[in-house]
N, C-alpha and C positions, 0 to 999 in steps of 0.2 A: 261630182264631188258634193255630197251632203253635207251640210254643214247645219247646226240647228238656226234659225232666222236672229237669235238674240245674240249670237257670237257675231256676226257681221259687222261692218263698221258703219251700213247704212242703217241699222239698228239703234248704234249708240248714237249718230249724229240725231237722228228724227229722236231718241231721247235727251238730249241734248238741249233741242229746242225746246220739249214742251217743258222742261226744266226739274223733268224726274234723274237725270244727272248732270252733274257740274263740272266744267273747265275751269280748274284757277289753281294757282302755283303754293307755293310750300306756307307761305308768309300768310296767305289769304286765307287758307284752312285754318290754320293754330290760332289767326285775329278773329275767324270769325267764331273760333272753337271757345275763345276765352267771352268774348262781347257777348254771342247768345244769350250767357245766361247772366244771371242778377248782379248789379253790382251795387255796393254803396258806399257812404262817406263814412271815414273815420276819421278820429282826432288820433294825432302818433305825434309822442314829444311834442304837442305845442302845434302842431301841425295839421289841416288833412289834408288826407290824403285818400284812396281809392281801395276799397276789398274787391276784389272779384271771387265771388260763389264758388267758381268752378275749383279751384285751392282749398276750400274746404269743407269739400264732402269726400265721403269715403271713411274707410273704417278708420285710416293712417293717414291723415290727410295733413297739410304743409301747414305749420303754426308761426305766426308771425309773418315777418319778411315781407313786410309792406313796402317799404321803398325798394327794393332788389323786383319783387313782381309789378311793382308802376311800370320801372323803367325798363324792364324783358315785354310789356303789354305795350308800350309806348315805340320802342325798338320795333316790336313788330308791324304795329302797325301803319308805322312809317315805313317799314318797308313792303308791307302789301299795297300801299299806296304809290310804289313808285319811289319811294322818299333813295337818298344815301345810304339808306342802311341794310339796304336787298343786298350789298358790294361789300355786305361786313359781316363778321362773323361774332357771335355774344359770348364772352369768357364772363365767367366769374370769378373772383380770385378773393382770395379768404383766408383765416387759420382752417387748420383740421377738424373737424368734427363739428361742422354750424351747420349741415344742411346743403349744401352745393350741389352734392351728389343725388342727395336725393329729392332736390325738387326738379332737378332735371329729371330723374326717376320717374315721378309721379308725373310729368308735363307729359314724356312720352307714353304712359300706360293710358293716360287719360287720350291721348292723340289716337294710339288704335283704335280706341274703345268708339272717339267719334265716327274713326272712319270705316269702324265695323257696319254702321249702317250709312240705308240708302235718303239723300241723295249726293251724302260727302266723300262714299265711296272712290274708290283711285283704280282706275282700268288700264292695264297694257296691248298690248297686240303681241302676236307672235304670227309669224310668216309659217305656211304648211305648202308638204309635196314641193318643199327647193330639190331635193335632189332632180325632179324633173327635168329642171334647169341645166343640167348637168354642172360639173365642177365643186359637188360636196358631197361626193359620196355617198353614206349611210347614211350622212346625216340628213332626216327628212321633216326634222320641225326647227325652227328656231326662234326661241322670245326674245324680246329686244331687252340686251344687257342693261339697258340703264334705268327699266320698265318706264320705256316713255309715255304718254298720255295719248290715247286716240286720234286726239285734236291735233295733237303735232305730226301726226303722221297727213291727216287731214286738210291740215297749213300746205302740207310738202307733195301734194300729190303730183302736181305738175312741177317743174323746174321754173315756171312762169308764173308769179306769184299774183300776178292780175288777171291770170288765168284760171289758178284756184278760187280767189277771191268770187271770180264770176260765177262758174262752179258750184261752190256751197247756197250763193244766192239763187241760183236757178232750181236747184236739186231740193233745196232742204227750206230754201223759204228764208233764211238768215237777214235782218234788216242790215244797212250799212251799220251804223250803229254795233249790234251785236258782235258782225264780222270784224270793226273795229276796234272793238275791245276782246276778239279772241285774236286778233296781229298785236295788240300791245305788249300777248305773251309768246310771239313768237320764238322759237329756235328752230337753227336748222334740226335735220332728223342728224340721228348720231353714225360716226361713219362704217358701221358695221350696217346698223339699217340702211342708210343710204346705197351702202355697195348693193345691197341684196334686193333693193327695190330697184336699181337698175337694172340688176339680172333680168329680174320680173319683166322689165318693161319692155329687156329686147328680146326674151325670151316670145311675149305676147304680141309683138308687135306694136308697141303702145296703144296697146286695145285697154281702157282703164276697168272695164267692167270681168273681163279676162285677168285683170291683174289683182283684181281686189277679192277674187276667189281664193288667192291666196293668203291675204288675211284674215286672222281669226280673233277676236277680241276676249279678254279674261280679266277678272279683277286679280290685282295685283295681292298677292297672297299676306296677311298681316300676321303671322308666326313672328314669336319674339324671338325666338331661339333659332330664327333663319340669319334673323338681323336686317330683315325686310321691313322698310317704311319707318321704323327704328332703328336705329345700329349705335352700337358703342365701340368706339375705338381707343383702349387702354393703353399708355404709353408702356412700352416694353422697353426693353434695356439696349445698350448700344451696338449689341452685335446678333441679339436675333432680330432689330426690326429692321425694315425695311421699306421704301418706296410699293413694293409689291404688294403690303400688307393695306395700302390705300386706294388702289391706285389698277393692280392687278394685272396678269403676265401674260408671256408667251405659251397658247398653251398646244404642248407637244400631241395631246392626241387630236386634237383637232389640225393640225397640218398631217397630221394621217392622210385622211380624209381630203380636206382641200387642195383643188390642181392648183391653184392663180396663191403664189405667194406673198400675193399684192393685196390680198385679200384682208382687211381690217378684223371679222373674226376669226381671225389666227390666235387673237387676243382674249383671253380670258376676264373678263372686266369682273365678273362676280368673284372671281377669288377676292380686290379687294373690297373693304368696306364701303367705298363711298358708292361706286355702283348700285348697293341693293335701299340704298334709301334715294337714290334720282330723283324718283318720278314721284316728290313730293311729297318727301319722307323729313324728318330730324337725324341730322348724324352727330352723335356725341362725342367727343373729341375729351378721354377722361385727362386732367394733367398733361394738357398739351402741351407745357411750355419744358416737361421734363422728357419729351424725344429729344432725337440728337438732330444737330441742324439741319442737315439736308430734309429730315423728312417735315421739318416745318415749313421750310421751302417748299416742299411738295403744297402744304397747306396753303401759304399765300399766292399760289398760283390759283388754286382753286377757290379760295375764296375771291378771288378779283374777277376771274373770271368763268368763271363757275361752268368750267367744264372738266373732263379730265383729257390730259393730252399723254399720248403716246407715241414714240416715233412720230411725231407730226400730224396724227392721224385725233381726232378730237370727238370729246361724246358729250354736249351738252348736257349740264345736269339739273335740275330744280329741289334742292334743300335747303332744309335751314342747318345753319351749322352753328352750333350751341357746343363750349368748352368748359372747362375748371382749369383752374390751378390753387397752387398756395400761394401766399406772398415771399417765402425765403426762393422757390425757383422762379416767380415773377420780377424779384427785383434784380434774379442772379443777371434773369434776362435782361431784362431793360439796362441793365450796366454794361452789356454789351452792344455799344452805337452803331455797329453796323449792321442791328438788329430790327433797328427802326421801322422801316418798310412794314413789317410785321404788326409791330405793335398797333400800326398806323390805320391797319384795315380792320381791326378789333374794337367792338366797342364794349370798354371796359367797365363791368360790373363788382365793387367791390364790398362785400359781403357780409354783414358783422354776427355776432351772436345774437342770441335774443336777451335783449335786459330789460324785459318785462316778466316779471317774479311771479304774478298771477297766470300770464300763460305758458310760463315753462314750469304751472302745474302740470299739463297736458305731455311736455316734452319728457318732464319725470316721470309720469305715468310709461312713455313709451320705454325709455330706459327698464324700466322695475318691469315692463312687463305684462301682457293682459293675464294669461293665461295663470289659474292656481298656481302659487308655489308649493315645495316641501325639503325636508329636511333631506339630509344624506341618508336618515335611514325611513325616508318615505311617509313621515307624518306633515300633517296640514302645516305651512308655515302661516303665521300670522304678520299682518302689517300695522304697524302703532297709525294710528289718524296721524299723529303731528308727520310720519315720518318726510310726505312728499313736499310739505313746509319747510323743513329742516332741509330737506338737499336743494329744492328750489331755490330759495333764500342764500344759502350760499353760496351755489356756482354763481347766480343774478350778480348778487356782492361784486364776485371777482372780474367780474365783465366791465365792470362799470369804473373810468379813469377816475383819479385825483384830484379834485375842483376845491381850489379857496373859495368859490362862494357858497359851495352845497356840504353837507357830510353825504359821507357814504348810504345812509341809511335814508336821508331827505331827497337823495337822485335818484335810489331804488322805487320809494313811494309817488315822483310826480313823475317816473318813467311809464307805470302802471297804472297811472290816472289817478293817482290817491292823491289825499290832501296830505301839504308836510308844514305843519303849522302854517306861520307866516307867509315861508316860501314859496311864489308861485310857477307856474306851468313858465310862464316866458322868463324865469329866470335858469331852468333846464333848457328850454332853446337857446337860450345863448351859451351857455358854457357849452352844449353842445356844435353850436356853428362856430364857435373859438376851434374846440377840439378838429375842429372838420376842414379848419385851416392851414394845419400841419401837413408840410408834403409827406412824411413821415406815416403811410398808411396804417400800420399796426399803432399807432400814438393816439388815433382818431376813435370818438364815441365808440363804444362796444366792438370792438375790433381783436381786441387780445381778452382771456380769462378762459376758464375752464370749460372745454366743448362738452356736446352729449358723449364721448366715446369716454373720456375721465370722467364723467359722471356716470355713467356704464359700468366704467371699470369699479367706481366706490359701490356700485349694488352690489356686482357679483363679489368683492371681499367682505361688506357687510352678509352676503348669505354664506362665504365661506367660514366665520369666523366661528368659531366654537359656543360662543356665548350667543350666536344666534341659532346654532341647534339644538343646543341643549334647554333653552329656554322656549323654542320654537315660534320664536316671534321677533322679527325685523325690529326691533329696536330705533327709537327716532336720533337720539343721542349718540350712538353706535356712529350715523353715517358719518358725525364731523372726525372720528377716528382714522375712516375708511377711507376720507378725503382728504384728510394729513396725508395718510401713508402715498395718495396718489398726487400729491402736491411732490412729496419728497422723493419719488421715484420717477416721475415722468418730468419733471419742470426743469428744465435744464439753468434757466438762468437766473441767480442770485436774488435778483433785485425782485423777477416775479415772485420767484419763491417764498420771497419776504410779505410780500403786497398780500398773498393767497392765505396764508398764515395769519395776516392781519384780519382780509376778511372773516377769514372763520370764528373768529373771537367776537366779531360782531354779529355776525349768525346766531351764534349761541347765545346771546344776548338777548336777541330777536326771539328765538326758541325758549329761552326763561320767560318772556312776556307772556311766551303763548299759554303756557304750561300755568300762568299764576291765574291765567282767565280761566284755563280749562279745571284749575283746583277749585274754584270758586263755582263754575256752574253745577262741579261734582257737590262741594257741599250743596247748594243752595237743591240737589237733587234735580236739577232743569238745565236740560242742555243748551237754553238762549236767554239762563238766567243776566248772564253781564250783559246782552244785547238787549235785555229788557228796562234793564239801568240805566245804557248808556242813551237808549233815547228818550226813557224819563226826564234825564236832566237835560236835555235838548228839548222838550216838550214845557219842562216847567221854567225854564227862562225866557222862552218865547212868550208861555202864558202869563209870567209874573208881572206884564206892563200892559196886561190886557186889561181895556176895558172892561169886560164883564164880569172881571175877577171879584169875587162879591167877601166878605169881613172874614168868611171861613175858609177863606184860598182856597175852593174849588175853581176849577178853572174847565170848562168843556169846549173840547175841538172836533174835528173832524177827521178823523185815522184816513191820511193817504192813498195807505196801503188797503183797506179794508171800505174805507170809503162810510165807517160807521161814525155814529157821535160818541165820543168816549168824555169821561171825565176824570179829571185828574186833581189830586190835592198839593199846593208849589208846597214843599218844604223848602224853606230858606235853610234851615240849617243844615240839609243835604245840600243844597248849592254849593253854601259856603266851603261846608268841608272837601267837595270835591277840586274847588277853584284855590282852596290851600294847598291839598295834594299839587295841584300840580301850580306851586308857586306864586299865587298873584294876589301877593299881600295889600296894595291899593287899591283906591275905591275904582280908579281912572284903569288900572291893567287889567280888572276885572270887566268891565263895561266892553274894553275895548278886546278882550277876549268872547265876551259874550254878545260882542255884533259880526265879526267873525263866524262864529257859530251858524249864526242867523241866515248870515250870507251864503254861506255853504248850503243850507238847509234850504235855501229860498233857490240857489241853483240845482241843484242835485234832483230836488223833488219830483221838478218839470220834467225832467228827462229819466230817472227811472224813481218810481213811486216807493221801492223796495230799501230805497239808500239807508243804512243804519251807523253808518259812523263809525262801525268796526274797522276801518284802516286810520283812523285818528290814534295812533299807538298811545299817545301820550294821552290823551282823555280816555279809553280804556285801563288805563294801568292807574289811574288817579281814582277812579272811580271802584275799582277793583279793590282798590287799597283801604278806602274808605268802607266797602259793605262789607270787608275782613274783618277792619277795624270795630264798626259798630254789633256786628253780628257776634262775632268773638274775639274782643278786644284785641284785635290787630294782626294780622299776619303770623308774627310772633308767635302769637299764645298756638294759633291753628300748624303751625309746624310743629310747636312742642308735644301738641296733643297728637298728634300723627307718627309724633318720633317717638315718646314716650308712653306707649300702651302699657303699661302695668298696672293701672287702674280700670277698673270695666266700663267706665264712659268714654274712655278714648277706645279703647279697644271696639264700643259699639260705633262711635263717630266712622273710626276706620272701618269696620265695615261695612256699617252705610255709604261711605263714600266708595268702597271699593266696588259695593254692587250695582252703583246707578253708574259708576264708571266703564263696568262689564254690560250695563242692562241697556243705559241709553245713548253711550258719547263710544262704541265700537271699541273698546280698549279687550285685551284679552289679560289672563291672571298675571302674565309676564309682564306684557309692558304697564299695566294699572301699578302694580306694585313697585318697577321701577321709576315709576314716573311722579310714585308721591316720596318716594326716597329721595331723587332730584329733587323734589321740593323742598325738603326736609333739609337739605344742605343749603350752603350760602354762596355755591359754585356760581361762575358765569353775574353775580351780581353787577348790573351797572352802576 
């Protein structure tokens, strides 16, 4: 019998040792899969907490979900350590449309991907020339159903386990040590293997160098679409699923074949799922709490004791078992108490939206789409710049619960690491750990509001809407229409309903801000005209008590950003006017407005040099209001002139502004001109 020398098991073990491949179970791969690469610290809500790299890279890669990926990295690695949690299985349980599915998705693409190379690769054995043996007929190869790992076969060579042990150390060189920590992951072999290795043995005579010709070693094949080393198992309905569909059956052509009906491959294990991810695979268990009971009963057998049993007959398995559900059939569950045992062995992961507005820019993005759009009759579609702000900003909104100490608009900003006036960071962790008090899980911080699939659903009615074909341009305005209509058709209950609707009014409020900044840098022809302002006057209050401020208030610093020496002239009267804008008629609100400032600026700097003050809504819009006012007596006058072109200086204004709006800030002829029409109105005024 020829066999090539690297299929051999004497092969794998001498690679084994010098450590070009690896023995270690399901938990130990995916901790050492995430650890490898970079990790670092982040501030979340008040908090930090831990990024790990490997979430996000990739074209699609997992955004947010920093406390759900602690505690699946913490999970694991407590149970590659040995910890309670190798005995448990990790659900997540959530509304629809946050993400559940597919960062399980991305964990397993990413799990091939490691185990596509050497030396994380996963090896099975299969048994060759059994028909020899007589009593299997035709059948003359066969691979180990649960694709066990070399090593286990390895462990099991002898039935005298101090026998083996001595064995590996004589033969292959193994320190105790080593061979100790490869019995830590002992299992028996499974009992299909088992049977056929006996055959072997009295076939051979227990000659072991005679028996081990009959093994042939092969890596375990990583096809997603086999369901091998990944698998997903979708809850079906109550009368096509089955125990069979996990678990796996009697199979009739193989008792063809086989004389001894005592024979454990009688059984077909790879029909079901769990089988083809054993040998230290992830099995995905979609909406598990929505099978019918027995087959979840199948589940806590196997999660407790992680084998699969059949007729009494048992196949050791090594997976991790990773679940979802929602909350309406997790609590249908949990109301049923003699469910418990269940729940019991789950360690429960529960899931919220993202309500950080700056990175479910990136989520909007996925929603809308990478790829060109176009109209129904095949022309370019165009996207307004505000549009991924307007949908962003809005679902964010609806995420986020009801707090008497915050408004809606001041939780959205220190959710996302912005400044919201006064109010600070630890006063969002608290009303967040109040919220996180409620046994009531959907009541809790970012837990209920509009998923990515309703905000999916408002693109695809904003591109179907007629006014976005005929115009050929996605409209930003448009989307809070598209998200009514998906408020009023998918929101089943009142009270949300209401809350969604409330949101959006403040959205659009949001969206007037933006639009008064973006009117402004159109006139002023500069697309960072307001951000040029707004840290002027962050520049000339810091410089106004400067020593070396000399009779002609020039004041010279050092640019940050630039690292150059700039100089700058304090205008008091631009101060003033902006610190009226926004309310601070005494000498004392002013002062204490303007060390605030300071404070920010004195923090922010340290840590990114680039910070401009552009989420301070309320010093934007002051300041805004102000170089309207001085520039063209007021807001006012520059909507009239915009509205009222029948004179040729407005008419030229308008199109000056219409062409730095097409030339420099991305707008096209559609949304430019609907977008100073909005302006032109008194719509959405706070």
């Amino acid at each position: 019998m020829n066999k090539k020398p690297d299929t051999t098991l004497h092969h794998h073990l001498t690679a084994v040792k010098e450590g070009s491949r690896r023995f270690e179970n399901a938990f130990q791969s995916v901790a050492r899969m995430i650890l490898e690469e970079d990790i670092e610290k982040v501030v979340v809500n008040g908090k930090t907490t831990y990024d790990f790299s490997i979430f996000r890279k990739g074209k699609k890669h997992v955004i947010g979900m920093y406390d759900e990926i602690n505690s699946f990295v913490s999970y694991v690695k407590d149970a590659a350590e040995g910890g309670s949690s190798k005995e448990m299985a990790y659900v997540l349980v959530g509304e629809p449309g946050n993400g559940k599915t597919f960062l399980v998705d991305f964990l397993c693409a990413k799990y091939r991907d490691y185990l596509s190379k050497e030396p994380q690769r996963k090896y099975t054995f299969k048994f060759v020339n059994v028909d020899k043996t007589q009593g299997y007929g035709r059948i003359s190869t066969i691979e180990s159903q649960t694709y066990e790992d070399p090593m286990i076969l390895a462990m099991n060579l002898f039935d005298n386990k101090d026998k083996t042990r001595e064995y590996l150390v004589k033969t292959y060189g193994f320190s105790d040590v080593e061979i100790e920590k490869f019995f830590d992951d002992y299992r028996p072999l499974g009992a299909c293997s088992a049977y056929i290795w006996n055959d072997i043995r009295n076939y051979t005579n227990d000659n072991l160098d005679e028996m081990l010709e009959f093994i042939q070693i092969f890596p375990v094949p990583l096809i997603e679409s086999l369901g091998t080393v990944t698998g997903k198992y979708p809850a079906k309905d109550k009368i096509t699923s089955s125990a069979v569909d996990l678990l796996g059956e009697e199979s009739i052509q193989r008792l063809l074949h086989i004389t001894d009906t005592n024979n454990p491959y009688r059984f077909d294990l790879r029909r079901g799922a769990l089988a083809r991810v054993a040998g230290g695979g992830i099995h995905f268990s979609d909406e598990i709490y929505k099978n019918k009971k027995d087959l979840v009963q199948v589940y806590l057998g196997v999660i407790q004791n992680r084998s699969i049993e059949i007729d009494g007959f048992k196949w050791p398995i090594d997976s991790l078992i990773i679940a979802t559900s929602n909350n309406s059939e997790f609590n249908r569950f949990l109301s049923e108490k003699e469910e418990a045992p269940i729940v019991d062995r789950c360690r429960i992961c529960y899931v919220s939206h993202n309500t950080n507005y700056k990175l479910q820019d990136k989520l909007t993005n996925y929603a809308i789409g990478s790829e060109a759009k176009s109209t129904l009759t095949g022309e370019i579609l165009h996207q307004d710049p505000n549009l991924n702000y307007a949908a962003s900003v809005s679902v964010v909104l609806s995420r986020l619960p009801k707090s008497e100490k915050l408004t809606p608009v001041e939780t959205m900003k220190l959710a996302a690491g912005e400044v919201a006036g006064e109010k600070s960071i630890k006063t969002l962790a608290e009303v967040i750990d109040t919220l996180n008090q409620n046994p009531d899980i959907v009541k809790r911080f970012g837990q209920k509001g509009l998923g990515q699939r309703n905000l999916g659903r408002a693109v695809q009615l904003l591109i179907e809407s007629s006014e976005t074909n005929e115009g050929r341009c996605m409209f930003a305005y448009d989307i809070f229409k598209a998200l009514e209509r998906v408020v009023l058709d998918y929101v089943s209950e009142a009270n949300d309903r209401a809350k969604y609707l409330e949101d959006l009014k403040t959205a659009k409020g949001m969206y007037r801000e933006r639009i008064m900044t973006e009117m402004f840098n159109a006139y002023m022809d500069e697309p960072l005209a307001i951000r040029k302002d707004v840290m002027n006057y962050v520049n000339m209050i810091i410089g106004i008590d400067a020593e070396n401020l000399g009779p002609d208030k020039m004041w010279k610093y050092k640019d940050p950003q630039t690292g150059e020496l700039k100089a700058l002239k304090v205008d008091e009267r631009y101060i003033k006017s902006v610190e009226e804008r926004l309310g601070l008629k005494t000498e004392e609100q002013r002062e204490t407005f303007r060390t605030s400032i300071r404070k920010i600026y004195g923090q922010k700097i340290s840590i990114d040099p680039d910070y401009d003050f552009m989420d301070n809504i309320e010093l934007v819009k002051a300041v805004t209001d102000v170089r309207l006012k001085s520039d063209i007596a007021g807001a006012g006058s520059l909507i009239g002139a915009l509205a009222n072109r029948t004179n040729e200086e407005n008419q030229k204004l308008y199109d000056r502004m219409t062409d730095t709006m097409l030339k420099k800030l991305n707008y096209c002829k559609t949304c430019a001109q609907k977008t100073i029409e909005y302006f032109c109105t008194q719509e959405d005024e706070k």
